[in-house]
C-alpha positions as CSV (number, residue, x, y, z in Angstrom):
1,X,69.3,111.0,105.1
2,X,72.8,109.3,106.1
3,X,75.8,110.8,105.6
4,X,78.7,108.9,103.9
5,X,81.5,111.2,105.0
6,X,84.9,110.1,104.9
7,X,86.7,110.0,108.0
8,X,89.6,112.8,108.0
9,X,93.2,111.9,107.6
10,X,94.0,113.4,110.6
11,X,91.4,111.0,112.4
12,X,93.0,108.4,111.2
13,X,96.5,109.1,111.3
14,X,95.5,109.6,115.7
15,X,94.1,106.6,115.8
16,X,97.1,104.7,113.9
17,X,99.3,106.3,116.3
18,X,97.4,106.0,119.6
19,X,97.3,102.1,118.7
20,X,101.5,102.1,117.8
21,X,101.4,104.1,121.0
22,X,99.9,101.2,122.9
23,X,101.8,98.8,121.4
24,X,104.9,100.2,121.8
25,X,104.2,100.9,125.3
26,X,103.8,97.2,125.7
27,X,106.9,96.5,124.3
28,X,108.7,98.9,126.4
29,X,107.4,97.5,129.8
30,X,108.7,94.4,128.7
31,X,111.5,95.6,127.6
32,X,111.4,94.2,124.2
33,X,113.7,96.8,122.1
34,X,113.6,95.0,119.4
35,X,110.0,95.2,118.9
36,X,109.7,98.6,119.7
37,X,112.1,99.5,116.8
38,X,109.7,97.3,114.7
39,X,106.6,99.6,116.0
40,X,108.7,102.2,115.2
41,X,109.2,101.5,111.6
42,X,105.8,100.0,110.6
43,X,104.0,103.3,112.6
44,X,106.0,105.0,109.7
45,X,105.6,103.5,106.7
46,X,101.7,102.9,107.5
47,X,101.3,106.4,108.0
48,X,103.7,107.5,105.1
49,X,101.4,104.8,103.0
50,X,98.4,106.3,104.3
51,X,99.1,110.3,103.6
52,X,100.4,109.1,100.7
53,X,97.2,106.9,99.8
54,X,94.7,109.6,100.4
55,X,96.7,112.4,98.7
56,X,97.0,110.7,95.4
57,X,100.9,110.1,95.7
58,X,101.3,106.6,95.9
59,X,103.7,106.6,92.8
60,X,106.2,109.0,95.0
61,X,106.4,105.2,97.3
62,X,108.6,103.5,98.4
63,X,110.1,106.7,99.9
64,X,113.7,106.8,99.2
65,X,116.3,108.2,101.5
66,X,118.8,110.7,101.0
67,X,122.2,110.0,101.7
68,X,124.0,111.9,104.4
């Protein structure tokens, strides 16, 4: 008998952020600001989009900031 379990968010959310990790770490050692910023932001809206995703709350998205 297989198991069809789905993987946990948590397990995902570490292994979107050790692969933003890598890349970023890329980016720094060529010092390519820039596209760390980039990594930066699209590390957080996949992971907002995933949480999001799995916890039924897609309709809350796009996030929307407060102002300060």
């Amino acid at each position: 008998m297989t198991s069809t379990l789905k993987p946990r968010l948590i397990d995902d959310l570490n292994a979107l952020h050790a692969s933003y990790v890598s890349a970023i770490n890329t980016a720094v050692a060529d010092d390519d600001m820039a596209t760390v910023h980039e990594l930066a932001a699209g590390y957080d809206r996949e992971a907002t989009q995933m949480v999001a995703e799995r916890e039924g709350k897609t309709h809350l998205l796009p996030l929307k900031r407060r102002a300060a």
